[in-house]
Every structure is written in structure tokens, then in C-alpha cells.
C-alpha positions in Angstrom: 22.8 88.8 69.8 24.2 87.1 73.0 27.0 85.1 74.2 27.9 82.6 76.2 30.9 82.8 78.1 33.1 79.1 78.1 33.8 79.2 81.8 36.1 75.9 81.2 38.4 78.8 79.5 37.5 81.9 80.6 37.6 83.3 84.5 40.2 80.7 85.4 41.2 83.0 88.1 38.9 81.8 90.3 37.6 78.5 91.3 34.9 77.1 88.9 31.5 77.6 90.8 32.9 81.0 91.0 32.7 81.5 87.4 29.2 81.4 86.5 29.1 85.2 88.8 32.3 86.3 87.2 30.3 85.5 83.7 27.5 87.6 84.8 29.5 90.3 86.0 31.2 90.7 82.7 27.9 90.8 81.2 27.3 87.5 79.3 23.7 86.5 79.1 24.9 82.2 79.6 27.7 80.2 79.7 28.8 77.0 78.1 31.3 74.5 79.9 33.0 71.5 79.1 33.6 67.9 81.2 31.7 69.2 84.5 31.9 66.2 85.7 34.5 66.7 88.9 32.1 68.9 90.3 28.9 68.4 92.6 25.7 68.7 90.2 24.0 71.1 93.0 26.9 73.1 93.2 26.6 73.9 89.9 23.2 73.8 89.6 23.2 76.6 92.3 25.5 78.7 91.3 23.8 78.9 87.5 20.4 79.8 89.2 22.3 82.5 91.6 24.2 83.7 88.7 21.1 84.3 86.7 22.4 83.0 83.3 21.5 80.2 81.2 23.8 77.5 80.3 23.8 76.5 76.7 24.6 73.1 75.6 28.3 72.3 74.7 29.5 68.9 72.8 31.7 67.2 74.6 33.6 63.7 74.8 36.6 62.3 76.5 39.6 62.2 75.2 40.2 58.6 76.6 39.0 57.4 73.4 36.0 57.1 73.5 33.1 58.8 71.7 
């Protein structure tokens, strides 16, 4: 069996990019994260495919009331 780390929870030491390595390097095979959207695409995009993980899908909505 594997996990996937929430980086919107976990890691929050260091800046989000930076969590997809902190995931790997605490041995979780993907990661799962919640409302990306403040970040660049790429950015993320990159730092998944240097991190070497998968991401796994995560349900999400807004909170501004909206589903």
C-alpha cells in the first residue's frame, strides 16, 4: 500500500513548490493538494516531475459558495 502526502497540510515549513521534494524525501510515493490555484501551473508541474511522485486527484470546491 501507498500514500499520498496532502502537501496543502503537511510540510508547511517550507514554501509550497518545495513540498512535492520534502514529500519525496519523507518517502511518500504521491501527493494530493487542495486549491492550487495561486500557483504557476509549470511551477508545479515541474516540481512534481523533479520530485518523482504522482499526484493523485483531490475533491475540491470553494468555500465562496459555490459548488
Amino acid at each position: 500500500m501507498t500514500f499520498a502526502a496532502n502537501i496543502s497540510l503537511l510540510f508547511t515549513e517550507v514554501e509550497f513548490p518545495l513540498r512535492f521534494a520534502a514529500a519525496a524525501r519523507a518517502g511518500f510515493a504521491g501527493v494530493e493538494f487542495q486549491f492550487p490555484y495561486a500557483f504557476d501551473k509549470d511551477v508545479l508541474a515541474g516540481a512534481l516531475v523533479a520530485s518523482g511522485l504522482t499526484s493523485r486527484p483531490t475533491a475540491s470546491c470553494s468555500s465562496r459558495g459555490r459548488l
